[in-house]
C-alpha positions in Angstrom: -11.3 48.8 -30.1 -11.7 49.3 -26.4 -11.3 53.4 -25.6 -11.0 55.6 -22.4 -12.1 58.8 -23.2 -11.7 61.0 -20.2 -13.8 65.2 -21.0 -15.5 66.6 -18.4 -17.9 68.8 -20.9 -20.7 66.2 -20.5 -22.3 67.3 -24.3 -18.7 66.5 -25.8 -18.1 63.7 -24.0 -21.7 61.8 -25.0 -21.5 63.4 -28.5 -18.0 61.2 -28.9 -19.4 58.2 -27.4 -22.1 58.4 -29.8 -19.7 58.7 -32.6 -17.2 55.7 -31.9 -20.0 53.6 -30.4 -21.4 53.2 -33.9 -18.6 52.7 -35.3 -18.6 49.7 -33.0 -15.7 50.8 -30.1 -16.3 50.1 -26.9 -16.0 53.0 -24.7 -15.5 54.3 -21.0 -15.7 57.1 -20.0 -14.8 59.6 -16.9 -15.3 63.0 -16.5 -12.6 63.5 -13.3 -9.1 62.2 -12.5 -10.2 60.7 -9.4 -12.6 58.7 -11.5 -10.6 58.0 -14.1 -8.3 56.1 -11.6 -10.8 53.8 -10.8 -11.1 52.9 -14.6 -7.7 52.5 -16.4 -6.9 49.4 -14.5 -8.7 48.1 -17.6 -6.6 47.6 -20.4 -7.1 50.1 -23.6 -6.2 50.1 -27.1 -6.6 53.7 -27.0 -7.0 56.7 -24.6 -8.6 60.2 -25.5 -7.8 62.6 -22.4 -8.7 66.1 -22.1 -6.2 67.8 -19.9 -8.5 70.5 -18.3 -10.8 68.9 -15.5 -12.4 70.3 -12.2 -9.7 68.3 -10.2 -6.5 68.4 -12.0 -5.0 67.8 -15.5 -5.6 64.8 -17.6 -1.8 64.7 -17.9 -1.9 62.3 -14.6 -3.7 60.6 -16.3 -1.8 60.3 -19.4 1.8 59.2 -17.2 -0.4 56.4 -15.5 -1.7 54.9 -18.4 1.8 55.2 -20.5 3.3 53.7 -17.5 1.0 50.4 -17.2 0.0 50.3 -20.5 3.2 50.9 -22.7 1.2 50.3 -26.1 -2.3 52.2 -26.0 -2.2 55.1 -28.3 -2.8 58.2 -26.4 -4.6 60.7 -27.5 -4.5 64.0 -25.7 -7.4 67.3 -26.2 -6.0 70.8 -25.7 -7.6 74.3 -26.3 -5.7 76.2 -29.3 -3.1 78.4 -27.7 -1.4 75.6 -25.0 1.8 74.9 -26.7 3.5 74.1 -23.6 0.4 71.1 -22.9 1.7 69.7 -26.2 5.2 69.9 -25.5 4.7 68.2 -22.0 2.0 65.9 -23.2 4.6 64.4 -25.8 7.3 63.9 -23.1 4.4 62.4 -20.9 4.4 59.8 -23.7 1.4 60.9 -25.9 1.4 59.7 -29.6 -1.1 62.5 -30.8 -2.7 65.7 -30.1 -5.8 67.6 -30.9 -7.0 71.5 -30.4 -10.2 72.4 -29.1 -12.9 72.9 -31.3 -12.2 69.9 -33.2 -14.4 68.1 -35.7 -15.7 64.7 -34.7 -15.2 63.4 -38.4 -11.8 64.3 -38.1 -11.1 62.2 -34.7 -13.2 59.5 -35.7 -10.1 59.3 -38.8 -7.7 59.4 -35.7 -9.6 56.2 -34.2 -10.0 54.9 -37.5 -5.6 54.7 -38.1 -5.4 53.1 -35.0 -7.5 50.4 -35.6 -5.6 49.9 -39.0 -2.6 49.8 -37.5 -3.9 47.5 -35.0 -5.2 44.9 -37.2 -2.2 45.5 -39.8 0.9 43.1 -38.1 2.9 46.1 -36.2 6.0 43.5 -37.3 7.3 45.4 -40.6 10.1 43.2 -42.0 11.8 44.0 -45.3 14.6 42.7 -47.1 17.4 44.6 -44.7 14.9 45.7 -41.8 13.0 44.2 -39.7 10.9 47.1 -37.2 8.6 45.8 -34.3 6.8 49.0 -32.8 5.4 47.2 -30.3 8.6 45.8 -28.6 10.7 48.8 -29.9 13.0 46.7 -31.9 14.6 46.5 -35.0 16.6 44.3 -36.8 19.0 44.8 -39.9 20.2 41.8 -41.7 19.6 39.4 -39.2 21.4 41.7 -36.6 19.4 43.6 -33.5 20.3 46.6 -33.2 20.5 49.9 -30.2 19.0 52.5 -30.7 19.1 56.1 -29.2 16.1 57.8 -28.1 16.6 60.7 -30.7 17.1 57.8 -33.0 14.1 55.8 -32.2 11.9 58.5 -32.3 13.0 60.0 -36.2 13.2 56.6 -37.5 9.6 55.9 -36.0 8.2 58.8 -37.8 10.3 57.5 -41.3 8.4 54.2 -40.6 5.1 55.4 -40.1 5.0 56.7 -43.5 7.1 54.7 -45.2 7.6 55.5 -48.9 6.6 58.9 -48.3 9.1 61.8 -48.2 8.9 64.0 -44.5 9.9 67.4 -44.7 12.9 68.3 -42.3 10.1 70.5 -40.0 8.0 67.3 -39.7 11.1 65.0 -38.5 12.2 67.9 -36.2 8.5 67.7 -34.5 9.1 64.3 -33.9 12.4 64.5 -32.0 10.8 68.0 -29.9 9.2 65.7 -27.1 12.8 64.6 -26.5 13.5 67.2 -23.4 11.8 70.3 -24.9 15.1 72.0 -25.3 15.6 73.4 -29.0 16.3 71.2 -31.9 17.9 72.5 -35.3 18.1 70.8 -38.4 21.5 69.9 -37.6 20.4 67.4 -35.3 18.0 66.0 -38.0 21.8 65.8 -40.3 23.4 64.0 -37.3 20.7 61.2 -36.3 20.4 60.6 -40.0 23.6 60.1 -40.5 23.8 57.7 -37.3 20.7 55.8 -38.1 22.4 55.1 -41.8 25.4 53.6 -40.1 23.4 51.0 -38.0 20.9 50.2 -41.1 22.8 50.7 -44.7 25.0 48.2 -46.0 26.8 51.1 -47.2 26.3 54.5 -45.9 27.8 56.2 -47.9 25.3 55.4 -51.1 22.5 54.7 -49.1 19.4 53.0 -50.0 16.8 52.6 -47.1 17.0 55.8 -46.2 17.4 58.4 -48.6 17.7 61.9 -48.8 15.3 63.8 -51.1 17.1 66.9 -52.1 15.5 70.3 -51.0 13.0 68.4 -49.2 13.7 65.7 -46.8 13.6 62.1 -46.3 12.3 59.2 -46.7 12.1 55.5 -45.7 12.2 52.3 -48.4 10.5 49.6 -47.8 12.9 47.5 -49.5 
């Protein structure tokens, strides 16, 4: 894959070059916004950006790239305690996080999902559904359908682990980046409920996706 990794701690930043470049990513780096900008006209599969630099915040960063480059995975680095980066790094349009220290084993895994998802067809069609993350489309029986942002975003994270059952707390993380405002599991009930009456034949018994008592839901791959 072709990476922008943007630290300023120059012993971080050549120890994760090291560790992707052998894994055979090409990467550039940048170790300043203003340099940075003369870099991401290049197109990126993915993006690692710390947000604490000597002349601003990689969060600049993070809108310009989202906003020329609408499907590189965007990574951002944060120290331990900055909620409120996370919260305003997800409404910036970042896909994932990670708090400082951080093992580089455990971001090379990050990379690593990317790439599989890269070279896996983003195009997942089933027998009712057909979900394009890449064009931010989906299909039901031959049909497109609209969806709402709330709606987009929980049945993304249903998707991304299809066949797997996500906790209510996990879905409401992935509607939080929505406005920052607070989200109860009410909302979770209502989008559910929505999403089932643009994708189930019958709502009412549905069968894509189901509830799993106690727990939470999960998507069919039918």
């Amino acid at each position: 894959m072709h990476i922008f990794l943007l630290e300023d701690d120059n012993s971080l930043q050549r120890g994760i070059e090291l560790k992707l470049s052998k894994e055979g990513h090409a990467i550039i780096c940048a170790d300043t916004v203003a340099s940075a900008k003369t870099k991401i006209n290049s197109m990126f599969d993915m993006a690692i950006l710390d947000l604490n630099l000597p002349d601003g915040s990689g969060m600049e960063i993070c809108g310009e790239l989202r906003a020329n480059q609408s499907t590189a995975h965007i990574l951002i680095l944060t120290s331990n305690d900055a909620e409120t980066d996370i919260v305003i790094g997800y409404e910036m349009g970042t896909d994932d996080y990670m708090t400082k220290p951080f093992s580089l084993s455990v971001l090379l895994a990050k990379v690593n999902a990317v790439q599989r998802r890269l070279e896996n067809p983003a195009h997942s069609q089933s027998k009712a559904v057909i979900f394009d993350s890449i064009k931010q489309t989906v299909e039901v029986r031959g049909q497109a359908i609209s969806l709402t942002r709330n709606e987009w975003r929980l049945f993304y994270a249903l998707w991304q682990n299809s066949g797997q059952t996500l906790t209510k707390d996990r879905l409401l993380e992935s509607l939080w980046d929505i406005n920052g405002d607070f989200v109860d599991e009410n909302t979770i009930a209502v989008n559910i409920r929505r999403l089932r009456e643009k994708v189930e034949e019958n709502p009412s018994n549905p069968t894509i996706i189901e509830n799993v008592r106690g727990i939470g839901y999960r998507l069919n791959n039918l």
